[in-house]
C-alpha positions in Angstrom: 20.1 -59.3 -63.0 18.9 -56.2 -62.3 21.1 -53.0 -63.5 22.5 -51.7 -59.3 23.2 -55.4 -59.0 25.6 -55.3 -62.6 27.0 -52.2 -61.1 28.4 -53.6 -58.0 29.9 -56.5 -59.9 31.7 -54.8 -62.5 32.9 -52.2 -59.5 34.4 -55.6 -57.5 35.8 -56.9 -60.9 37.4 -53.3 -61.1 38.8 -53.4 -58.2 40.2 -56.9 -58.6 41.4 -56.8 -61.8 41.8 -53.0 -62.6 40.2 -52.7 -65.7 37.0 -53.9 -67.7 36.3 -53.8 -71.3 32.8 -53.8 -72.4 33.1 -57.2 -74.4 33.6 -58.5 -70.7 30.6 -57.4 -69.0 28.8 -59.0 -72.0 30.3 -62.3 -71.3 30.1 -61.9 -67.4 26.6 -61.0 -67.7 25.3 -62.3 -70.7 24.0 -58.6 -71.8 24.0 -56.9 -74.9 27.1 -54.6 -76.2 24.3 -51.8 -75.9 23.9 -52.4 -71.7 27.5 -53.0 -71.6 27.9 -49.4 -72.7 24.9 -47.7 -70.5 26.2 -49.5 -67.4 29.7 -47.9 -68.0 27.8 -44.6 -68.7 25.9 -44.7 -65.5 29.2 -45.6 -63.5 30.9 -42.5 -64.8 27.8 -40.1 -64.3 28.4 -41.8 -60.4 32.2 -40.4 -60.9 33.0 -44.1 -59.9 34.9 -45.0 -62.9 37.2 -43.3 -65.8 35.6 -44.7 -68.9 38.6 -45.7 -71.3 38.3 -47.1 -75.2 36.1 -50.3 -75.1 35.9 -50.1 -71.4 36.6 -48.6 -67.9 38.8 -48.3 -65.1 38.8 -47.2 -61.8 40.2 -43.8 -61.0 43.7 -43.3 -59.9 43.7 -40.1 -58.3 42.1 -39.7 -54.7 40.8 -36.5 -54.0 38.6 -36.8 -50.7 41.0 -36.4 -47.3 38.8 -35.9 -44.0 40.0 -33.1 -41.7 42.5 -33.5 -39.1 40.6 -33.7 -36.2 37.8 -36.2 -38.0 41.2 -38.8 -39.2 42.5 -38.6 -36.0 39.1 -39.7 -34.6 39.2 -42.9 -36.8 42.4 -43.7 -37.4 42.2 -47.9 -36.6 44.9 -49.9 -34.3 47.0 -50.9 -37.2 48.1 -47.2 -37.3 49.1 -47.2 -33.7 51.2 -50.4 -34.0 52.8 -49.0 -36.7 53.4 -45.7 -34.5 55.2 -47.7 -31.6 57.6 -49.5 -34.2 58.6 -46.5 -34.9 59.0 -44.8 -31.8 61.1 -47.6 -30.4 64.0 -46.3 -33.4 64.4 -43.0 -31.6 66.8 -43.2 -29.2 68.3 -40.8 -26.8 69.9 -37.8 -27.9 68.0 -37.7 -31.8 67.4 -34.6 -33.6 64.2 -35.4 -35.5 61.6 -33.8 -37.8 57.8 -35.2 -37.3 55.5 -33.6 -40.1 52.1 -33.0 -39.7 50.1 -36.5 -40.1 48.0 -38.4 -37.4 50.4 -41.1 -37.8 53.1 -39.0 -36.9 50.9 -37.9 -33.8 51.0 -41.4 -32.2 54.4 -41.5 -32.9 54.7 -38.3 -30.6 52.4 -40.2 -28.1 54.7 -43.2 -27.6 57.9 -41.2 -27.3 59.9 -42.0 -24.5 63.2 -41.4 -25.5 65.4 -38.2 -23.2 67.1 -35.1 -24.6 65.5 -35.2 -28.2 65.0 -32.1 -30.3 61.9 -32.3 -32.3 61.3 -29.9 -35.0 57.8 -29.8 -36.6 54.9 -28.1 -38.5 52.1 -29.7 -36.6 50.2 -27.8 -34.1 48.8 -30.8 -32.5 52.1 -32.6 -32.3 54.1 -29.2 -30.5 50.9 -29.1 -28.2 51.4 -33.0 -27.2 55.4 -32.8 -26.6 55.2 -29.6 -24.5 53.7 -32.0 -22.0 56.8 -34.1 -21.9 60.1 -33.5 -20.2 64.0 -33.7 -21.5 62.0 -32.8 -25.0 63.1 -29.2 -27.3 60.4 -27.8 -29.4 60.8 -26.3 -32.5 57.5 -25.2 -34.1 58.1 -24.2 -37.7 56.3 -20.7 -38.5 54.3 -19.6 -41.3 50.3 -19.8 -42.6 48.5 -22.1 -41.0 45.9 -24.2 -42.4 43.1 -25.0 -39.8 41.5 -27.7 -41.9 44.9 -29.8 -41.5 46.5 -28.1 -38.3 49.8 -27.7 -40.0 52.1 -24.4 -40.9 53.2 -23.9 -44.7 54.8 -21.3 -46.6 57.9 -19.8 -47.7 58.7 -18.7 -43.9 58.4 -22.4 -43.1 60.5 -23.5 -46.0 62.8 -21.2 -45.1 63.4 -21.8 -41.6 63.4 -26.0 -42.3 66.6 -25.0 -44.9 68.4 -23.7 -41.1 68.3 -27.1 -39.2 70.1 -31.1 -40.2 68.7 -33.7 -38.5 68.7 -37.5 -37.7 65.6 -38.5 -38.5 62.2 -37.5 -40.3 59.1 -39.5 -39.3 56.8 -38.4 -42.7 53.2 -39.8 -42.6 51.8 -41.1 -46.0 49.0 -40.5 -48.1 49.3 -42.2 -51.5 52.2 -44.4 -52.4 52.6 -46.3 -56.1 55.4 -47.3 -58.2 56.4 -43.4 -59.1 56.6 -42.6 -55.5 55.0 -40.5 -52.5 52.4 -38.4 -53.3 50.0 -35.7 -51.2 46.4 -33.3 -51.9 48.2 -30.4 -50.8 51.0 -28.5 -52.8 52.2 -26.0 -50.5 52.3 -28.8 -47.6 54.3 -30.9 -50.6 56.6 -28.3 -50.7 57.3 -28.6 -46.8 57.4 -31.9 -46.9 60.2 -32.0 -49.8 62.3 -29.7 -47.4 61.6 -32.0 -44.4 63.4 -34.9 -46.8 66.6 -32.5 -47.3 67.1 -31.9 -44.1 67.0 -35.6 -42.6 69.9 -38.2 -42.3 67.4 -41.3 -42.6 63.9 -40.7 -44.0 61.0 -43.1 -41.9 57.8 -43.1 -44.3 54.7 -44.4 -41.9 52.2 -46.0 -44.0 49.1 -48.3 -43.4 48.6 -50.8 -46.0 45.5 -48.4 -47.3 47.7 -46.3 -48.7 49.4 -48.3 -51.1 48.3 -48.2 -54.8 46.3 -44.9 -54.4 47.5 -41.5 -56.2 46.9 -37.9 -55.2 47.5 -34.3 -56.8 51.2 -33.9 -55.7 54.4 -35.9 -56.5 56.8 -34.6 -53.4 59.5 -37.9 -54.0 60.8 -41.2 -55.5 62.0 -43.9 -53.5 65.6 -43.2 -53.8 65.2 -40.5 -51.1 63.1 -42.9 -48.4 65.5 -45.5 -46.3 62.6 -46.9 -43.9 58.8 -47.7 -44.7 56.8 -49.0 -41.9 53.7 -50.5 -42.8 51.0 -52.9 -41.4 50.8 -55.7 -44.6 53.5 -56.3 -47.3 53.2 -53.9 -50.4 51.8 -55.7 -53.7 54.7 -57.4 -55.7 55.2 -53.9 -58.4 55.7 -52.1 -55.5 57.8 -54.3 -53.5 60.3 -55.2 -56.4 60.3 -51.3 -56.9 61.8 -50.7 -53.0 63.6 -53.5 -53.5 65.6 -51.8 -56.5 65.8 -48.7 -54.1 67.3 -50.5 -51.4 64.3 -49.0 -48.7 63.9 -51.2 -46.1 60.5 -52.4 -45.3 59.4 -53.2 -42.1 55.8 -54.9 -41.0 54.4 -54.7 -37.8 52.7 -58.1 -38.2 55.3 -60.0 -38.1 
């Protein structure tokens, strides 16, 4: 077997089983402790792999989000579905928070509801409800980063800390054992606001997100009530939101 061909095995072994230790490449291979160790080499120069003591394992922190505009483009139907399950909890009348996600965006889409109050940091979500009747805006000042189309800062901290609402629809980036976790501090720092502020917290995640880890921790489970979702989460994770009471709900079901 020739070494690319090694390399792609042990990747899908990584991402099946975690973890690989060099006296298992031997064994799967039937290669020398010597190859073993310049196969993990190469894999790390690729910045595919964290090489560990006698082995390797994938990374756990994802660095690489797209721009706004280029996720919105791709985002696939499993993201919608899970967009009009949660547009069919609003009802008439709810004070809500949507952050800035593309998620979120459908979510904004589907709304149908009369006499809501929306309160956001997304550009792109303000622009889309300002075409809709029986709906208050509340665009949140502050800096705005054009990469991401949202408002941050103090100035949008600050104003958040003036409203209470029913409901905060919060689109998901990574989501593990420890909790929710985002690329972007200052957005993090919004976001942590956003959870104050709401009566029932509605995390929208596709099944991608589950088991990946970004730069910034903005909460545990035992500030989420809802997580919408397109698969059921892996059995760590569901006995963890279990234990937090946060109900899970699939849209394949």
């Amino acid at each position: 077997m020739y070494q690319e061909e090694r390399l792609i095995s042990i990747l899908q072994h990584l991402k099946d089983h975690k973890r690989i230790s060099i006296q298992e490449i031997c064994d799967l291979f039937s290669v020398s402790r010597d190859t073993a160790r310049r196969d993990i080499i190469k894999l790390e120069e690729q910045g595919r792999i964290i090489r560990t003591r006698g082995g390797a394992i994938l990374p756990t922190l994802k660095k690489e989000i797209f721009a706004y505009k280029e996720r919105l483009g791709r985002e696939p139907v499993e993201k919608r579905d899970i967009a009009r399950v949660a547009a069919s909890l609003i009802k008439d009348g709810d004070y809500i928070i949507m952050d800035a996600s593309t998620t979120v965006q459908f979510v904004a889409e589907y709304l149908s509801t009369k006499n809501n109050v929306v309160v956001t940091n997304s550009i792109d979500i303000a622009d889309l409800l300002s075409r809709k009747e029986d709906i208050k805006i509340r665009l949140l000042g502050g800096e705005l980063n054009p990469r991401h189309r949202f408002l941050y800062g103090a100035s949008t901290i600050s104003k958040l800390s003036e409203y209470q609402v029913d409901k905060l629809f919060l689109g998901a980036c990574g989501i593990t054992s420890d909790g929710l976790t985002y690329p972007d501090e200052e957005e993090g720092y919004v976001k942590r606001e956003m959870i104050r502020r709401a009566d029932q917290v509605i995390v929208l995640a596709d099944h991608t997100k589950f088991g990946k880890r970004l730069f910034h921790k903005i909460s545990g489970f035992e500030n989420i009530d809802i997580i919408i979702t397109d698969q059921e989460p892996d059995g760590d994770i569901a006995a963890i939101l279990r234990e937090h009471n946060v109900e899970v709900i699939i849209t394949t079901e």
